[in-house]
C-alpha positions in Angstrom: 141.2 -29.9 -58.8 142.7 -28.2 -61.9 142.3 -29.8 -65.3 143.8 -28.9 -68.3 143.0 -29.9 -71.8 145.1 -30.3 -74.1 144.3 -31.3 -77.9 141.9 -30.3 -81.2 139.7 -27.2 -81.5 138.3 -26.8 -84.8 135.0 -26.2 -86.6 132.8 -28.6 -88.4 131.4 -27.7 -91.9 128.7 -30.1 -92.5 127.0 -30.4 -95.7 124.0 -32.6 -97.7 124.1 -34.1 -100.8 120.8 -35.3 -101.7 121.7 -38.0 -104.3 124.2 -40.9 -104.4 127.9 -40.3 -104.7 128.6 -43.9 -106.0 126.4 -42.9 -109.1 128.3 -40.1 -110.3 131.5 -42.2 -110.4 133.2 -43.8 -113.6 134.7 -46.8 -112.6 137.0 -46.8 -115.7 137.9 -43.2 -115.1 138.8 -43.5 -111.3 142.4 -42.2 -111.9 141.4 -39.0 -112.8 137.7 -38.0 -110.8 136.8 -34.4 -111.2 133.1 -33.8 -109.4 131.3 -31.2 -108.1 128.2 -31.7 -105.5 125.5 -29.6 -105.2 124.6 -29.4 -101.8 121.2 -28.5 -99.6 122.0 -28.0 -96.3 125.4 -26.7 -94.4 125.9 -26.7 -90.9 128.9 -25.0 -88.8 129.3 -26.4 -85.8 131.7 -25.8 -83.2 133.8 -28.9 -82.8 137.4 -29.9 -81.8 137.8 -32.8 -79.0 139.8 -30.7 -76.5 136.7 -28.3 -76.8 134.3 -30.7 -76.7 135.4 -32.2 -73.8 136.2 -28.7 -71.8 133.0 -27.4 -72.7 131.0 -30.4 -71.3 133.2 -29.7 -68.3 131.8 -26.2 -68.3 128.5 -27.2 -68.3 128.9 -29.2 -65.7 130.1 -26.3 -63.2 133.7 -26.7 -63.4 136.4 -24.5 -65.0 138.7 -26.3 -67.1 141.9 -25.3 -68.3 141.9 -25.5 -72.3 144.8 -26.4 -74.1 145.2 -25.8 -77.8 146.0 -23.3 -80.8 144.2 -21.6 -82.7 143.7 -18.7 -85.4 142.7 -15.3 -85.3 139.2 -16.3 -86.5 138.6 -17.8 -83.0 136.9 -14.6 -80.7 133.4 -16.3 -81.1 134.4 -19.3 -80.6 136.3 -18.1 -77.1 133.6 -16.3 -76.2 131.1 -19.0 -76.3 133.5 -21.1 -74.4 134.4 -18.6 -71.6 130.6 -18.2 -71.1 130.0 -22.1 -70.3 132.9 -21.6 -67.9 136.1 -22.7 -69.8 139.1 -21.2 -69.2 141.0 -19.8 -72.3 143.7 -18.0 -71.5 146.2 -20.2 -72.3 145.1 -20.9 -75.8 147.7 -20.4 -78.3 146.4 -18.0 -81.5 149.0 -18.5 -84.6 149.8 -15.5 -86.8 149.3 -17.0 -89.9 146.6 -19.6 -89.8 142.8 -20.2 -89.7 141.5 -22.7 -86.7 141.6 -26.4 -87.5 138.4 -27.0 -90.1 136.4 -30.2 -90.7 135.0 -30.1 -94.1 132.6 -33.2 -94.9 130.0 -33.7 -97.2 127.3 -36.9 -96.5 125.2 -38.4 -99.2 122.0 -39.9 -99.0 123.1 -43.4 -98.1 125.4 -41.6 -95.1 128.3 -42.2 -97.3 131.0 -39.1 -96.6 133.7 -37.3 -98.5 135.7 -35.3 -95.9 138.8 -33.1 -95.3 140.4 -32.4 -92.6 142.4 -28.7 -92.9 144.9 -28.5 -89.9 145.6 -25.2 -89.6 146.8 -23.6 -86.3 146.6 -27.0 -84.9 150.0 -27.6 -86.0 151.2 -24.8 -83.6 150.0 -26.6 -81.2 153.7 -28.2 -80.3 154.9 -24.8 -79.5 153.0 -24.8 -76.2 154.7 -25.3 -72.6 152.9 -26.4 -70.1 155.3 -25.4 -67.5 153.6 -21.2 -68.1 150.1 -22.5 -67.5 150.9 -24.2 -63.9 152.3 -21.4 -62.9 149.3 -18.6 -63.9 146.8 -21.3 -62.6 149.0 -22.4 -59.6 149.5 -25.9 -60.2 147.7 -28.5 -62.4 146.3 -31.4 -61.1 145.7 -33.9 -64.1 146.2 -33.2 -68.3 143.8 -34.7 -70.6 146.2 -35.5 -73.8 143.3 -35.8 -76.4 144.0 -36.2 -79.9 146.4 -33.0 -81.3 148.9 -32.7 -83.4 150.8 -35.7 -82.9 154.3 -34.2 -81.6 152.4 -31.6 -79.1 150.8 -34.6 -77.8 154.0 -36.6 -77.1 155.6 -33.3 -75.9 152.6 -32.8 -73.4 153.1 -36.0 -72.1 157.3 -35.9 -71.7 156.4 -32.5 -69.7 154.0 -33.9 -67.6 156.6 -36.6 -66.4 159.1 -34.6 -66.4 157.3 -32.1 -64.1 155.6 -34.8 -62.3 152.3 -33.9 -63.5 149.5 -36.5 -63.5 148.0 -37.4 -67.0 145.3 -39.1 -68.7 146.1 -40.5 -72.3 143.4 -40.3 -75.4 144.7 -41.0 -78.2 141.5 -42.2 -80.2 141.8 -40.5 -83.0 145.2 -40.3 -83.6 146.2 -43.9 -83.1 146.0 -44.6 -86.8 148.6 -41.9 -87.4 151.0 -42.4 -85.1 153.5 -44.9 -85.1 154.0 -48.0 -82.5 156.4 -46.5 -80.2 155.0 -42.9 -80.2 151.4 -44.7 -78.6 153.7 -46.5 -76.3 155.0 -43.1 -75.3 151.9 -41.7 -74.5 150.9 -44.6 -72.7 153.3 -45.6 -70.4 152.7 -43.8 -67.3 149.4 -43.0 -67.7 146.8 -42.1 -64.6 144.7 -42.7 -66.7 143.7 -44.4 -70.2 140.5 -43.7 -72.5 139.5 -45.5 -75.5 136.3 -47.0 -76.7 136.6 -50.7 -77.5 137.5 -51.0 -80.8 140.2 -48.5 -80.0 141.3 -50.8 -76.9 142.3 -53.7 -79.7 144.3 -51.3 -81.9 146.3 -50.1 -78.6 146.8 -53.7 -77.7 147.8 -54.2 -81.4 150.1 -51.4 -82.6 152.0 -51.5 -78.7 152.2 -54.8 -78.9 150.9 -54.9 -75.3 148.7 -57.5 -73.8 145.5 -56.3 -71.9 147.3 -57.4 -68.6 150.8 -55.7 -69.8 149.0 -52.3 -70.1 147.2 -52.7 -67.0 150.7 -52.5 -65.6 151.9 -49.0 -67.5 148.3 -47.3 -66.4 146.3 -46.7 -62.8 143.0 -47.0 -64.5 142.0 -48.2 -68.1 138.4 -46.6 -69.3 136.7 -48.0 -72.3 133.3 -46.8 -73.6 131.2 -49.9 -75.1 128.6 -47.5 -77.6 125.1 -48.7 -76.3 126.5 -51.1 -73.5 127.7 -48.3 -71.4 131.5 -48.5 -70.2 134.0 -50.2 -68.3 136.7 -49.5 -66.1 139.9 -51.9 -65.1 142.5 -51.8 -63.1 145.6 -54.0 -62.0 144.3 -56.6 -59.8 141.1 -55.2 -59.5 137.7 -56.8 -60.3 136.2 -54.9 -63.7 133.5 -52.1 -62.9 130.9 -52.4 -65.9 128.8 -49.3 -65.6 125.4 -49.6 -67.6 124.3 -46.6 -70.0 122.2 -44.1 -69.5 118.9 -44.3 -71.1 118.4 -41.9 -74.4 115.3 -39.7 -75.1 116.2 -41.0 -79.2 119.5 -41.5 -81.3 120.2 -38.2 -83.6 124.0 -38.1 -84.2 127.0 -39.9 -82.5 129.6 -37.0 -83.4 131.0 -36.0 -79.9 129.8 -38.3 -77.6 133.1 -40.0 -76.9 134.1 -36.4 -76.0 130.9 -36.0 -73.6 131.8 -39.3 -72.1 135.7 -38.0 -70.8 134.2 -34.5 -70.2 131.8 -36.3 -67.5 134.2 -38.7 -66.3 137.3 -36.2 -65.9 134.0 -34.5 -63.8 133.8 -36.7 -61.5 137.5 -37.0 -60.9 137.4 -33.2 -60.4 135.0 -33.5 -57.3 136.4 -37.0 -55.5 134.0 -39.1 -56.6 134.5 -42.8 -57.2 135.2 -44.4 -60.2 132.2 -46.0 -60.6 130.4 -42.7 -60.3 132.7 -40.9 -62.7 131.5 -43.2 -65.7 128.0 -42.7 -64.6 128.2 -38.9 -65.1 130.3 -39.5 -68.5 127.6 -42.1 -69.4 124.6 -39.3 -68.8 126.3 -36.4 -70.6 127.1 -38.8 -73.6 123.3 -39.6 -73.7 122.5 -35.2 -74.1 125.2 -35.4 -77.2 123.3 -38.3 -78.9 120.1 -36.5 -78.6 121.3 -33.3 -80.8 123.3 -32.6 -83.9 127.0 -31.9 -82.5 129.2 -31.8 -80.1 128.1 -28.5 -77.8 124.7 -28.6 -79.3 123.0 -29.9 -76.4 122.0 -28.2 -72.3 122.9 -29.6 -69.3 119.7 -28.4 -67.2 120.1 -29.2 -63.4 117.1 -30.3 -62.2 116.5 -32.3 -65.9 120.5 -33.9 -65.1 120.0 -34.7 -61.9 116.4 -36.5 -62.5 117.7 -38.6 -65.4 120.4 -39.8 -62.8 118.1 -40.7 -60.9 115.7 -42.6 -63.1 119.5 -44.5 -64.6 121.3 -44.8 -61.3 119.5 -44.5 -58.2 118.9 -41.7 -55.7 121.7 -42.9 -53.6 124.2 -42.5 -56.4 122.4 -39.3 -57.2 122.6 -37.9 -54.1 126.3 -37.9 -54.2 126.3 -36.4 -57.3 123.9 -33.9 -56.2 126.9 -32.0 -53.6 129.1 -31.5 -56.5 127.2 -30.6 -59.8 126.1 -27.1 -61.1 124.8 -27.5 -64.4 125.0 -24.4 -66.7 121.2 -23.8 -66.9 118.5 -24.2 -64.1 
């Protein structure tokens, strides 16, 4: 099955402040802040959901197709992709800008001041999707994750167009976006992701009951945090799949990513639903335990064990024919 992935790749900047950014405010001087922080620690991480997501793929034995654009900083960044098994040949480099950046400083109380610096995302709505079918031969299913906003609704007019089945993410982006651009890149949809709180803004901003958008999608996923994940579909009892267990909680950033990398996984090798958000639930659980998003290994014999000790060796026996974890 041929995946693409369509959406962000950036890199993350992280940085410490070791003091309170409340206290260095004026309160009667707010119009007019000018502050500098001394920071202890920086972290660059690699980051972006569309390479979060293809990269879990990757590590899972598959060879997705990523989608994105970036700038002519990226060569590391490729090359650490291609060698977890991600397909970049149909990334987009722009001429004149850096890759996306995430720039975000945390204080000591886990209050952040961030920016976000677009960069070659923008770029991103010059890509066809019509080229990449035909280098790769056809394409199967395209995760729209969260892009810039007009690539993303011209992804998803190509894939109907073309007949393409797609699976709409919009998570990030939903607070952007307008009402009738998130019906657009609903309606139609194989399939839908969101996490919960995310499902009540959809319902929200389209205006859509639960029930009405059961009717514009095959399958609606939503990720509950610690309670795991559940999946729906018109007419069709609701398949609650329980997490998997975590060795300890370190940093959320990217799990959400993990989560769809799994999942779309599992769609990849025929397996059921059910099965799908059991893989998606264990790779989450290897983000939580590490400090970002393609910080963590996907070992096979380690993988296959913890599916066992969550799921069962049935379930992980079935599992077992398709996965090929990156390391032994």
């Amino acid at each position: 099955m041929r995946i693409a992935v369509t959406g962000s790749i950036a890199t993350d900047h992280l940085m410490t402040f070791p003091g309170s950014f409340g206290e260095q405010l004026i309160a009667e001087q707010l119009d007019r802040v000018s502050l500098s922080f001394l920071v202890d620690d920086l972290q660059i991480r690699r980051g972006g959901c569309a390479a979060n997501i293809a990269f879990g793929m990757g590590c899972l034995g598959l060879s997705p197709i990523l989608v994105g654009a970036v700038g002519n900083d990226f060569a590391d960044y490729r090359s650490w992709l291609e060698r977890h098994g991600v397909d970049c040949a149909s990334v987009h480099t722009s001429d004149v800008h850096h890759t996306a950046r995430f720039l975000c400083t945390t204080d000591e109380h886990h209050n952040q001041i961030a920016s976000f610096y677009t960069g070659a995302m923008a770029e991103a709505r010059q890509i066809e999707l019509g080229p990449i079918a035909d280098r790769v031969g056809a394409l199967d299913l395209v995760l729209i994750s969260p892009n810039d906003p007009d690539a993303m609704l011209r992804h998803t007019d190509e894939c109907r167009q073309r007949g393409i089945p797609f699976a709409a993410d919009p998570s990030q982006q939903l607070a952007r976006m307008g009402d009738e651009q998130i019906r657009l890149l609903i309606d139609g949809a194989a399939y839908l992701f969101s996490n919960d709180y995310e499902k009540g803004l959809i319902e929200q901003k389209t205006g859509w009951s639960d029930e009405e958008v059961l009717d514009r999608v095959g399958v609606r996923v939503t990720t509950l945090g610690p309670k795991g994940s559940r999946i729906d579909r018109k007419g069709e009892p609701s398949i609650h799949v329980t997490p998997s267990p975590e060795l300890g909680k370190v940093d959320p950033t990217g799990v959400g990513d993990a989560f769809r990398a799994g999942f779309l996984a599992g769609l990849g090798w025929g397996l059921s639903l059910e099965r799908c958000a059991q893989i998606g639930n264990l790779t989450a659980t290897h983000v939580l335990e590490r400090v970002g998003g393609q910080e963590y290994e996907l070992g096979q014999k380690v993988f296959l064990e913890r599916f066992t000790a969550a799921y069962g060796k049935d379930a992980a026996a079935e599992v077992a024919e398709h996965v090929r974890c990156h390391h032994a």
